[in-house]
C-alpha positions in Angstrom: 0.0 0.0 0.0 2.6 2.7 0.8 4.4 1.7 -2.3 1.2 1.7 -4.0 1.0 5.9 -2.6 4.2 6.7 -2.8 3.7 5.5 -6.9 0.5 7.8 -7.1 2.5 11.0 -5.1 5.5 10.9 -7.7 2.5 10.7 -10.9 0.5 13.7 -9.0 3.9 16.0 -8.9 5.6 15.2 -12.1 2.1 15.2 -14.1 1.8 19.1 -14.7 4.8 19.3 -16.1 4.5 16.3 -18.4 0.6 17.7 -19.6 2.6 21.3 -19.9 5.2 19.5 -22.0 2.6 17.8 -24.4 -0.5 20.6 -24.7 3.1 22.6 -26.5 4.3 19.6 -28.3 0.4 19.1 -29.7 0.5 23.2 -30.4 3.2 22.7 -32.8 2.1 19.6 -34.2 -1.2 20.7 -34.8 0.3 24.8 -36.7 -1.4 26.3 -34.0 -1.9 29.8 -34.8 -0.8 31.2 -31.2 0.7 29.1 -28.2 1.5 29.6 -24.8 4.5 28.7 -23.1 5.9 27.8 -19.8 6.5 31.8 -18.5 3.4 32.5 -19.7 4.8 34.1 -23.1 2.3 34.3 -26.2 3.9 33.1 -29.6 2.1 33.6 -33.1 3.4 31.0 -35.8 5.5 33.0 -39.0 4.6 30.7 -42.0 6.9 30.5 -44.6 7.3 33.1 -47.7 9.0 35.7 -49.5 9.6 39.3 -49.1 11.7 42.1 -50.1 14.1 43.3 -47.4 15.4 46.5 -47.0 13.7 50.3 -48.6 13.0 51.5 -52.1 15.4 54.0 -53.0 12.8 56.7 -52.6 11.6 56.3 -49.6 11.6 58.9 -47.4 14.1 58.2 -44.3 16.0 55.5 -45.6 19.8 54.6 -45.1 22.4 53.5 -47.5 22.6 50.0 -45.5 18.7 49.6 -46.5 19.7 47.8 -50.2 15.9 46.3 -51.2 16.4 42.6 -52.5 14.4 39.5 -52.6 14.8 37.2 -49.1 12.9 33.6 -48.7 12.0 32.6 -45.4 11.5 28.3 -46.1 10.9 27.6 -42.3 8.1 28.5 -40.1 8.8 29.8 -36.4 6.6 31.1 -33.5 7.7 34.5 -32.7 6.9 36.7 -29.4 3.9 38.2 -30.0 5.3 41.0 -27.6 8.6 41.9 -26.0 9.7 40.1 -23.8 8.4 41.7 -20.1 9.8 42.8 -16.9 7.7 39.9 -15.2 8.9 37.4 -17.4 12.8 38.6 -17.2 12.6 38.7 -13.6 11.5 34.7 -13.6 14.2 33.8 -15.7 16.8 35.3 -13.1 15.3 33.7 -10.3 15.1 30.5 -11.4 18.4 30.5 -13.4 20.0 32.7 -10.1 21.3 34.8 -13.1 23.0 38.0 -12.6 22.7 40.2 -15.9 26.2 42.0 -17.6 25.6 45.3 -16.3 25.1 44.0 -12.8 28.1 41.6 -12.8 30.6 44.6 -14.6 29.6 47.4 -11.8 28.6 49.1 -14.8 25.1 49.0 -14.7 22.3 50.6 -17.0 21.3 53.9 -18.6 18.8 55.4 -16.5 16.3 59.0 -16.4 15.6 60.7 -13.2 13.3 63.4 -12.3 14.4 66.6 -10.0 12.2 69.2 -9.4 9.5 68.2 -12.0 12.0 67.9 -14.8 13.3 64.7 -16.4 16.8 64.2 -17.4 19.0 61.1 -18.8 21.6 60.6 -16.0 23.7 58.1 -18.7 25.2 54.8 -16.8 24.9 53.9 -13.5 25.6 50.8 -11.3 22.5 51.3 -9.3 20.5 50.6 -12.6 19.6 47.5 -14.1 16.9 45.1 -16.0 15.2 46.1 -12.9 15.4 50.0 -12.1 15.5 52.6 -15.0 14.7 55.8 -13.1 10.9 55.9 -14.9 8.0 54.1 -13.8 7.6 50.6 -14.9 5.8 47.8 -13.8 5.8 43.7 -14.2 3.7 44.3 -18.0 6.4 46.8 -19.6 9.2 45.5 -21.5 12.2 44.5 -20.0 15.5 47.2 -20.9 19.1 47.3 -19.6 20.1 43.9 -20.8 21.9 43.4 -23.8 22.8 41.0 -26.6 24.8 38.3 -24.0 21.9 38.6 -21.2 19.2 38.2 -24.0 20.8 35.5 -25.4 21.3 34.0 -21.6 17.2 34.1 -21.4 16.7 32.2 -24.8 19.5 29.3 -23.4 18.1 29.3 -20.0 14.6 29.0 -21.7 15.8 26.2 -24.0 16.7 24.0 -21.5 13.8 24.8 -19.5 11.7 23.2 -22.2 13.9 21.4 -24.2 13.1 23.0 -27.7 15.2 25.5 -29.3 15.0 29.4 -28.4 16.8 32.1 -29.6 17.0 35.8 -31.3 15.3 36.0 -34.6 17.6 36.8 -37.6 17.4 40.3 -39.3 15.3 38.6 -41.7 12.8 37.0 -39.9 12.2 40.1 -37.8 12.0 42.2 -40.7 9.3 39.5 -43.0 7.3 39.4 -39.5 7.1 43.1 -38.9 6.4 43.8 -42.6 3.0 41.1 -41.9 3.3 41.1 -46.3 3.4 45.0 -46.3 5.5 47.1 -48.4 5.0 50.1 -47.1 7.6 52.6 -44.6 5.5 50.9 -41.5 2.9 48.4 -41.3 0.2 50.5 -41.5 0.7 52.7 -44.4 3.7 55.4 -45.1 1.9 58.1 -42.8 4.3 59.3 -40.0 0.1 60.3 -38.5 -1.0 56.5 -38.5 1.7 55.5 -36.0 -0.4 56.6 -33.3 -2.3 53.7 -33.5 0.7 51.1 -33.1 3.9 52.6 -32.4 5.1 54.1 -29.0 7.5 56.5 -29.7 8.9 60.0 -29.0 5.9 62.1 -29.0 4.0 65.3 -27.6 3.8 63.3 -24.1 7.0 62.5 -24.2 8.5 66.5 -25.1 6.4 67.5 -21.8 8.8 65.4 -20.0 11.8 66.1 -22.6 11.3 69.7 -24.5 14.5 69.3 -25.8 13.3 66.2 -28.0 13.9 67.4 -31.4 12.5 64.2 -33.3 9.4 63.9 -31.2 5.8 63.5 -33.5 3.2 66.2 -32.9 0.5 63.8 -31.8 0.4 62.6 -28.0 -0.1 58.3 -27.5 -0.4 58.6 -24.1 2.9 56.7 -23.1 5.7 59.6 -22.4 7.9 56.1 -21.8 7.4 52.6 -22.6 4.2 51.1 -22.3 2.5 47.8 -21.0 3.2 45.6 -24.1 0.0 45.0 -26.1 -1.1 48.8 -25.9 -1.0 49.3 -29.7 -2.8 47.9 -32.7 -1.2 44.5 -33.7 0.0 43.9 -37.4 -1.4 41.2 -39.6 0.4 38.1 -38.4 -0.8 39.2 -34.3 2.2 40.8 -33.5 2.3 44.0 -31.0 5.0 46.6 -30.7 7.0 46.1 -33.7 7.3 49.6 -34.2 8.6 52.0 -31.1 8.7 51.1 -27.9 12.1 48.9 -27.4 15.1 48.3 -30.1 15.5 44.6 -30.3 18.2 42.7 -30.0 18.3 40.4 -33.7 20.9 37.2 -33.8 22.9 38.6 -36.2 26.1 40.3 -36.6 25.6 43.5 -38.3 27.7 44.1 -41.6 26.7 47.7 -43.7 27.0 46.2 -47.3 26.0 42.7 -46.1 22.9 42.8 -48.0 24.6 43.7 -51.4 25.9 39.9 -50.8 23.0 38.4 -48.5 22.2 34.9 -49.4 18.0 34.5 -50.8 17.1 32.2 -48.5 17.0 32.3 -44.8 20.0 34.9 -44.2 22.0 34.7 -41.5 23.6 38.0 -41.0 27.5 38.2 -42.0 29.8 35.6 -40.8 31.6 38.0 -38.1 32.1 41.4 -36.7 31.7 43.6 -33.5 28.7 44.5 -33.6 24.9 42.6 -33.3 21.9 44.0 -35.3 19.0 45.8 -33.2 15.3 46.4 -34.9 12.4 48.4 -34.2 13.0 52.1 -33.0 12.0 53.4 -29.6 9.7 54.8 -27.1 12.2 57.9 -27.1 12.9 58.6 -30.7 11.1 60.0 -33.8 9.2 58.2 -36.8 12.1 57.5 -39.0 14.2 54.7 -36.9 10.6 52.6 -36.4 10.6 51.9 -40.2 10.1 48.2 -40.9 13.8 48.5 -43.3 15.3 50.9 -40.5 18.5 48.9 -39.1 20.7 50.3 -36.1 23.2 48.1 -34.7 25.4 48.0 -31.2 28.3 46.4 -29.7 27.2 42.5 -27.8 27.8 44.5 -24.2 25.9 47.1 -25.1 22.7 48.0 -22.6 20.1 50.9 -22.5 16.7 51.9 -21.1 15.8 51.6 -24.5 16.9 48.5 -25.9 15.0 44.7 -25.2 14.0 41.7 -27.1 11.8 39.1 -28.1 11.8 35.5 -28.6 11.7 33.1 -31.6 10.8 29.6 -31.0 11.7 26.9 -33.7 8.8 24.5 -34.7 
């Protein structure tokens, strides 16, 4: 009989996470359209297809490292269908005990402060982190302050956790998902007006608390810094804040004339360099770097207020 328990005890405590192990293995099998994973993260399948990457030469904004050519995606992925949280970062370092770059350099984060009613960027400090930025934040905004090697870290830690494959999503793949089979300067159109609706970006709330914001939009979203993810209109394929509110850390290193020699199908980003490719724009600057074709770049180490990430999942 107390063999017989003991039997039924071990089945009652390992069977949630075997059931959570199968409902995602069934998800994939099956193409669900969106799945949910162990940290409570929401992933929309990217089918495969074919896009063109990079800007027209007349379109307004663009840089020279934007060179338009044809790029295949053959595999499907799930992708985040937001950035990855504070609430969500803050499980991984508990349960991985993981200390992030700027915490274990001394070097910490870039932070704003406010004295006497008036907002200021105070640079790098030690006392800011992935936790602390200096503006208010809660467990629902996007994590910041960790760069390419902590985001990385998460995806790992994540991977082993569930035993599929995590990881950044390629310059490509971030671009064809963002686009959501568009063409146009942002996924809603080419109106720097319609961002409003999905982009969190320097704006007129965001002057109040800046006036020296020179790039700021004349319309007011609400959100003078980042916002709860999921605030904005989605694109076609689901997918929330891919435009504004956090650069993104992509798995790629970045390379100016790599696409004049970028292979068609799934691209990988040049073979070396320095720096790592970041997409999206940002909750503090103007309508021209949240382009779906916009590309900035920064060095592995590299960690700001403004910068996160989100996940890719391989099916």
């Amino acid at each position: 009989m107390a063999q017989a328990a003991g039997h039924e005890l071990r089945t009652l405590l390992v069977m949630p996470a075997i059931i959570g192990a199968l409902c995602l293995t069934r998800a994939i099998a099956a193409d669900e359209p969106q799945i949910t994973n162990s940290l409570g993260m929401k992933l929309m399948r990217i089918a495969p297809g074919t896009f063109m990457m990079g800007s027209p030469k007349d379109e307004a904004g663009r840089d020279v490292d934007e060179e338009q050519h044809a790029v295949q995606i053959t595999r499907p992925f799930y992708l985040g269908k937001h950035e990855v949280t504070v609430g969500q970062f803050r499980s991984f370092v508990k349960a991985a005990s993981y200390r992030t770059e700027p915490e274990r350099d001394g070097e910490g984060g870039s932070a704003y402060t406010e004295q006497h009613g008036t907002w200021m960027f105070v640079g790098r400090k030690p006392e800011y982190n992935w936790s602390k930025t200096g503006f208010p934040r809660n467990d629902d905004h996007p994590v910041s302050n960790v760069t390419w090697n902590d985001a990385v870290a998460f995806c790992d830690s994540l991977s082993r956790k569930e035993g599929r494959k995590y990881r950044l999503p390629t310059e490509a793949e971030w671009e064809y998902s963002c686009r959501a089979g568009t063409t146009t300067r942002y996924y809603n159109g080419d109106r720097e007006e319609g961002l409003v609706a999905v982009a969190n970006i320097a704006d007129a709330s965001g002057k109040r608390k800046f006036p020296a914001w020179k790039t700021a939009v004349s319309y007011d979203d609400g959100f003078p810094f980042t916002a709860p993810v999921g605030q904005f209109q989605a694109n076609a394929w689901g997918l929330h804040d891919m435009h504004g509110s956090l650069w993104e850390w992509c798995g790629d290193w970045y390379d100016t004339n790599y696409y004049q020699q970028s292979a068609r199908q799934d691209p990988q980003g040049a073979a070396a360099g320095t720096l790592r490719v970041a997409r999206s724009g940002c909750w503090n600057e103007g309508s021209r770097t949240c382009r779906s074709a916009d590309r900035s770049k920064s060095a592995p180490s590299y960690r700001s207020s403004g910068v996160g990430f989100r996940v890719v999942l391989e099916q």
